[in-house]
C-alpha positions, 0 to 999 in steps of 0.5 A: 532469504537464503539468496539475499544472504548469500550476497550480503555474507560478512556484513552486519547492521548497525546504526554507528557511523561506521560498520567493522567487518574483518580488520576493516571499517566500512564508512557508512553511507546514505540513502533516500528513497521517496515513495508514490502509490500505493501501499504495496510500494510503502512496504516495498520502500520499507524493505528497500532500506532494510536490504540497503541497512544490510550493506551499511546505508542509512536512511538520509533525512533530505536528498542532499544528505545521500549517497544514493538515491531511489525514486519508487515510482507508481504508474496507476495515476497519470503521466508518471513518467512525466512525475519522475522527469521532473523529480530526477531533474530536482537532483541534476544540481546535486549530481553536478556536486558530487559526480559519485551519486546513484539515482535510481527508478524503482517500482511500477514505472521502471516496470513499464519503462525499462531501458526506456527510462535511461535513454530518456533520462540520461542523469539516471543510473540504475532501473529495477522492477518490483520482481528486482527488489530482492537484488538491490544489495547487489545491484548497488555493489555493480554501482560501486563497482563502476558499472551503470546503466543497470536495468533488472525488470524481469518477471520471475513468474516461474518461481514461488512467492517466497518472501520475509517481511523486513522491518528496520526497527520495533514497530506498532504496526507492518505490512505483509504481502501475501500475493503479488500481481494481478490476473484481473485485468481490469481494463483500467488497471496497468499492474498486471503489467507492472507486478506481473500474473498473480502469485500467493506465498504459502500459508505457513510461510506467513504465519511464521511471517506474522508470528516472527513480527510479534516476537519483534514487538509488532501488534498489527499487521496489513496484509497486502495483495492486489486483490488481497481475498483472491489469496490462494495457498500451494495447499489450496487455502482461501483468504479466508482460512489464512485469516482463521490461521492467522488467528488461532495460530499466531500471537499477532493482536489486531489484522487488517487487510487491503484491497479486498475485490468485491466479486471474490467477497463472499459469505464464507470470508464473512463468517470468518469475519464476523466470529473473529471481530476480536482479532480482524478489524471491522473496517472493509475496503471495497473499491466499486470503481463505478455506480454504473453497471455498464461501466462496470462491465466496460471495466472488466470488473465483474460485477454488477451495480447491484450485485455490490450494494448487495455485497455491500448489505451483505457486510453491515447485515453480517458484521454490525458496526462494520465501517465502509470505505471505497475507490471510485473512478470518473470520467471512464471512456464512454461515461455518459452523465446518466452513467456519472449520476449512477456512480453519485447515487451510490453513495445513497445506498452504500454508507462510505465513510471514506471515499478515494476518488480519480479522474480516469487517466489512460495506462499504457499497455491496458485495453482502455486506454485504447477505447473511443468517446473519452470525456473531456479533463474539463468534464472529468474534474468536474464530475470529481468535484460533484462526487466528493461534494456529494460525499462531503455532505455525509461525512461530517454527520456520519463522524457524529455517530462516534461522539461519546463512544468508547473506542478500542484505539492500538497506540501508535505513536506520539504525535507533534501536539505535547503530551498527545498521542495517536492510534487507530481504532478497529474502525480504522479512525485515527485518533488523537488523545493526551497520555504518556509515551510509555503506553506506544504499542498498547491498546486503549480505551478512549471516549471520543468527545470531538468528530471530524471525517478524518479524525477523532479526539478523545480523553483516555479512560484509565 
């Protein structure tokens, strides 16, 4: 942090409409920021407004509310590119009414697309990398400034992974980022490309992190990577011995962690696991990507079909209760349907409560996209549609197991319904019950009486 205040010497947040600094009054201005992807961008849009906070913007409620403008992009669905085109378009009026408004590209597509972006999309005037993020004070003082045209998409694989997580206001619930980039290099994946070779923060540095969040109210943390177990500390810790310190050394209540890879899943980060289920979560992410181990192998993802079931036997037979969730790609170039019908299959073996399921679409710079044999879009969708059929017929009677359970659920927050409020609970349900607003941030028993795939409802027990 010492080279983000050294850029914003002299300026404090605050929430007023103006911020005093010196003899002078800053008017305070707005900013949007809409956000794609995944959740490695949630936490990088969160840190956005809380550098931009720094330099007096506030969050603005629509677009024609701001001042600045930034569109966090995500490059991992297809044609992107063509989602930010279209965006910025919606904002051409707004920029005709008042000339003075910046709008910006962030994240995985500024990334890919560089100078790239400005030459295509001329109302832009500012593009920056997810490596930039840390610059964004000084990138908007260049556009106060008068300059434009501003790209910052550098790498900075020379430098440690130093980073604090920033939260604007006392939350329930925050991400930590524990590494960034990716050396896997599966064939289908373009973020090796858009964040760069993998790096781990040290472990210290992040108990520190966490312990700082709970002094500021915060009772849950996600820890985030691209291949989050893969986490290696300068001292040579595994995940799994930061999630051990995590426990013993900070005062955080409950942990979770995404996206764990299945080939780095092993029984030592289990037993871990398994003998602190009292701080980490009993909901597992294992993305499987594909049923077939042919298509596996054609993905680089180093496992086999049967090594995940097993992987995957290997966490419910370890940690009883455990709930399991999983991404899975169709219509990979080459996939054949016997090779499709593997990937159905698996949802026979493997009990997922939750699957988030994509239609193959080629990313530019990885190997795949280069492959022969594509399957046609009309067969793609088609195959999507068979798979979540296939698991919707699980869903509903896999919720049922949760009726009349009691269920630990951390309060989140009150939701639209009077007097109902919301959390999640260790098994990574949302949950919706009545009760005061007081009890935002506490943990809670609630006896579900009402099951649906995405969601619980329950009385809470006193």
């Amino acid at each position: 942090m010492d080279r983000l205040n050294h850029k914003i010497t002299g300026l404090s947040c605050s929430k007023e409409k103006s911020n005093k600094v010196g003899s002078y009054f800053i008017p305070q201005k707005n900013v949007y920021i809409s956000n794609y992807g995944c959740q490695m961008n949630v936490n990088d849009t969160e840190r956005m407004y809380s550098l931009l906070e720094m330099i007096n913007y506030a969050p603005a409620v629509s677009p024609d509310q701001a001042q600045l403008i930034i569109i966090n992009s995500c490059s991992v669905r297809e044609k992107p590119v063509h989602k930010v085109r279209s965006e910025v378009g919606r904002y051409c009026p707004l920029k005709k009414k008042n000339p003075q408004l910046k709008i910006g590209v962030a994240g995985c597509v500024a990334q890919q697309e560089k100078k790239k972006l400005l030459k295509d999309i001329p109302l832009l005037d500012f593009v920056f990398g997810p490596d930039a993020i840390d610059d964004l004070p000084h990138i908007v003082s260049r556009l106060e400034h008068g300059e434009n045209n501003i790209v910052e998409a550098r790498f900075t694989h020379s430098q440690p992974y130093h980073v604090q997580t920033l939260i604007r206001d006392t939350q329930v619930s925050a991400f930590v980022n524990i590494t960034k980039g990716c050396d896997n290099f599966c064939t289908f994946c373009v973020v090796p490309f858009t964040r760069g070779r993998e790096r781990s923060r040290p472990l210290n540095h992040v108990c520190e992190d966490v312990q700082n969040l709970v002094k500021r109210g915060v009772k849950e943390v996600t820890l985030l990577g691209q291949n989050v177990n893969s986490y290696r500390s300068d001292c040579g810790a595994t995940f799994a011995c930061l999630l051990l310190a995590l426990c013993e050394k900070t005062d955080i209540k409950r942990i979770r962690f995404t996206s764990p890879h299945p080939k780095d899943f092993n029984e030592e980060l289990m037993e871990i696991i398994q003998s602190r289920r009292d701080k980490i979560m009993s909901a597992i992410h294992l993305p499987a990507q594909s049923g077939n181990s042919r298509i596996l192998e054609q993905m680089n993802r180093g496992y086999t079909r049967e090594e995940y079931i097993e992987k995957a036997d290997m966490i419910l037979d370890k940690m009883p209760g455990a709930v399991l969730s999983t991404d899975l790609i169709v219509g990979f170039p080459g996939e054949t349907e016997e090779d499709f019908q593997d990937t159905l299959s698996l949802l026979d073996k493997v009990p997922f409560e939750m699957i988030y399921s994509f239609k193959y679409s080629p990313r530019p710079f990885t190997k795949a996209a280069r492959f022969d044999n594509p399957v046609s879009e009309k067969e793609k969708s088609h195959r999507l549609a068979r798979l979540n059929q296939k698991h919707n017929q699980f869903a509903f009677s896999r919720s049922q197991k949760y009726k009349n359970q009691v269920l630990e659920v951390l309060v989140e927050k009150k939701d639209g319904k009077v007097g109902y409020l919301s959390g999640r609970s260790c098994q990574n349900k949302l949950v919706h019950f009545q009760g005061s607003a007081h009890l935002k941030g506490k943990i809670v028993s609630v006896k579900i009486n009402k099951t649906y795939p995405q969601v619980l409802y329950g009385e809470l027990l006193f």
